[in-house]
C-alpha positions in Angstrom: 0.0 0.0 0.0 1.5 3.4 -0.8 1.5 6.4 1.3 -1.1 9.0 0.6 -0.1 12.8 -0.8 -0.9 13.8 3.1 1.4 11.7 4.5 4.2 12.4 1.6 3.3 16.2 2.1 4.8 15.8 5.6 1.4 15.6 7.5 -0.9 18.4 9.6 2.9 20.7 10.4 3.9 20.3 6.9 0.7 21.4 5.1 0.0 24.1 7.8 2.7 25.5 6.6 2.5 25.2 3.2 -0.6 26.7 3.5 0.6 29.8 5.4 3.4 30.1 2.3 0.3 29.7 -0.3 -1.6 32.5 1.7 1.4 34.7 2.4 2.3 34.0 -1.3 -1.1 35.3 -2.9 -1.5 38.6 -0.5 2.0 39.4 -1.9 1.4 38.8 -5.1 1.3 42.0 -7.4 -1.9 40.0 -9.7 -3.9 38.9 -7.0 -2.7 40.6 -4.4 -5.6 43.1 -4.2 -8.6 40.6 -4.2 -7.3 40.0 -0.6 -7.1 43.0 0.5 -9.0 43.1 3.8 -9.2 39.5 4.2 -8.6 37.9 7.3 -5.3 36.0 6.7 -5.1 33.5 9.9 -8.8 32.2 8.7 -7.7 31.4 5.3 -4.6 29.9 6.2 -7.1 27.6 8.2 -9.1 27.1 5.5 -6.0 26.6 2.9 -4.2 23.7 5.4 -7.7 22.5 5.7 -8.8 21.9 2.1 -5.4 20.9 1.2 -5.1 18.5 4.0 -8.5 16.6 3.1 -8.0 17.0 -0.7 -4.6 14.9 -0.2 -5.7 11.9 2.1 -5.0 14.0 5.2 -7.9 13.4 8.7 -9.2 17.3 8.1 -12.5 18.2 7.1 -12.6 21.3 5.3 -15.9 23.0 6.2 -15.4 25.8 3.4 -17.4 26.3 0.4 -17.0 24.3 -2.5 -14.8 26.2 -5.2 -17.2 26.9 -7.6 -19.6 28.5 -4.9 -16.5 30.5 -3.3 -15.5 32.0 -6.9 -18.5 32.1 -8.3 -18.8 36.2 -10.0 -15.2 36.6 -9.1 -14.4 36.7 -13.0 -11.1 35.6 -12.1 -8.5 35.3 -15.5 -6.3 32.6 -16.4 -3.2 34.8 -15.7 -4.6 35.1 -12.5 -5.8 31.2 -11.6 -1.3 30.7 -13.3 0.1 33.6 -11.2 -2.2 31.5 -7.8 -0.8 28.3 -9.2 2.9 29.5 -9.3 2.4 31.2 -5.4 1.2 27.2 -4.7 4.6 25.9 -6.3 7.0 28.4 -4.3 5.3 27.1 -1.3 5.8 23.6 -1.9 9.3 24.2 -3.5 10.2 26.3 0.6 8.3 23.1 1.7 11.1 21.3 -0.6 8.2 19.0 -1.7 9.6 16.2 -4.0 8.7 16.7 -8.4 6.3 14.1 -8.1 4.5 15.5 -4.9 4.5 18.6 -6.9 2.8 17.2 -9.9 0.1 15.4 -8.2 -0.9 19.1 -6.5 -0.4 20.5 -9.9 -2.9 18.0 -11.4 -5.5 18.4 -8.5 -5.5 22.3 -8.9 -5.7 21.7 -13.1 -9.1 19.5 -11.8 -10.0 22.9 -9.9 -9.6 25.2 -12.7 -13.5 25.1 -14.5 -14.8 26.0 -10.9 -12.4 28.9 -10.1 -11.8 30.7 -14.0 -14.0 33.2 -15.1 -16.8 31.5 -13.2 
């Protein structure tokens, strides 16, 4: 039996941080910087390790709302959904997350994409 992405990850620590990174990462992002302006950051880093924790095999259950209902009239642009996708891979990259643990994050945010873009 292999070990799930949650475990591979590094576990609740691990993806709490990576998490923190991702949200840290977005704020300071020139793109999509502004859409969280005024957001409470410690909540979404919550949320973030959360999601990411159940979405990889991890114990957490992520009481959020789905992604298409949280973006929904956003209108958010490809550049945008790439520029959030590149602040998830410096995170796991300072997490020094292996290629292929990297991939399989990559390919669960690709599955994301119809319910974040220009929804």
């Amino acid at each position: 039996m292999t070990d799930t992405l949650y475990s591979r990850l590094g576990g609740a620590e691990a993806i709490a941080r990576i998490a923190s990174d991702l949200v840290d990462n977005h704020i300071a992002n020139p793109l999509i910087g502004k859409r969280f302006a005024g957001s409470d950051a410690i909540a979404m880093k919550k949320k973030a390790a959360d999601f990411f924790s159940m979405g990889s095999g991890g114990p957490n259950n992520y009481d959020g709302l789905d992604m298409l209902s949280a973006h929904k009239h956003m209108n958010i642009s490809d550049n945008e959904y790439m520029a959030a996708v590149d602040d998830l891979m410096k995170a796991l990259t300072n997490a020094e997350v292996g290629d292929h643990e990297k991939a399989e994050v990559l390919y669960i945010f690709h599955t994301l994409r119809p319910d974040v873009v220009g929804v």
